[in-house]
C-alpha positions in Angstrom: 131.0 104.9 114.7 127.6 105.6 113.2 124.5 105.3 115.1 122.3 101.6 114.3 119.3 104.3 113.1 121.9 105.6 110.4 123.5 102.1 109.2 119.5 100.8 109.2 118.6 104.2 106.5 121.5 103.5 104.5 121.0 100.1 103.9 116.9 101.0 103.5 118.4 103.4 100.6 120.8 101.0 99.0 117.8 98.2 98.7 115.7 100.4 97.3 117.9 101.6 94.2 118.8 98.0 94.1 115.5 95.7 93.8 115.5 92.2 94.8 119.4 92.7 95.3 121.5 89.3 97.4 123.0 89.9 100.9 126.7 89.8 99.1 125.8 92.5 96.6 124.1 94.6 99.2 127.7 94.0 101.6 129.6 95.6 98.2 127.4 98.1 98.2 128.0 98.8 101.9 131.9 99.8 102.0 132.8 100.6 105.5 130.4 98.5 107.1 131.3 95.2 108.8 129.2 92.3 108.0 127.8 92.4 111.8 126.6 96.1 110.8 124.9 95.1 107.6 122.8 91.8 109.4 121.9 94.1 112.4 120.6 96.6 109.8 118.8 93.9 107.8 116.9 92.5 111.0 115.8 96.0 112.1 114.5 96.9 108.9 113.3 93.3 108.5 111.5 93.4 111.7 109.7 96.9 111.1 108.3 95.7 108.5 110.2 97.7 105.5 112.5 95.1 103.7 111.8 91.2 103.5 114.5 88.1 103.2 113.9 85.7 100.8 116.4 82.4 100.4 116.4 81.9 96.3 116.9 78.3 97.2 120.6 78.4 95.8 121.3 79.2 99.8 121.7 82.7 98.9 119.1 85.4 100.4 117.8 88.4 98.3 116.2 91.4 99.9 113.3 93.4 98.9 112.2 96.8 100.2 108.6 96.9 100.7 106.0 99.9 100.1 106.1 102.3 102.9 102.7 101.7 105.2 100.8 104.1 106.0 100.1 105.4 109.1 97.0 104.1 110.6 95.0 106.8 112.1 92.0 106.3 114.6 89.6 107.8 113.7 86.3 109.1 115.9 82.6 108.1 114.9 80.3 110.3 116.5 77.1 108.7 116.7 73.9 111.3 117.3 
């Protein structure tokens, strides 16, 4: 079985060749995953702030990946 980390990158990928793809479409794009694999995925990525769920008000949900952050940095002011 393939690690959470793994299922989560592949999904990442497949939303990103796919923009502003539904959660069925994304599932057909998935073969070999189990629906349980493909929400877990979503939440992660969801909650780390790469992809975002949006209901298109037909009760269907389209996901979006988001522009990779970048990494904050702190930086040191020396004052004289």
């Amino acid at each position: 079985m393939a690690r959470g980390e793994d299922l989560s990158s592949r999904v990442l990928e497949i939303v990103q060749q796919t923009p502003d793809c539904d959660v069925d479409n994304l599932a057909a794009h998935c073969s070999g995953m189990t629906w349980n694999q493909i929400f877990l995925a979503l939440d992660r990525l969801s909650r780390s702030g790469q992809v975002v769920l949006k209901q298109d008000g037909t009760g269907h949900y389209r996901v979006t990946a988001l522009p990779e952050r970048p990494s904050h940095q702190s930086h040191v002011t020396h004052h004289s």
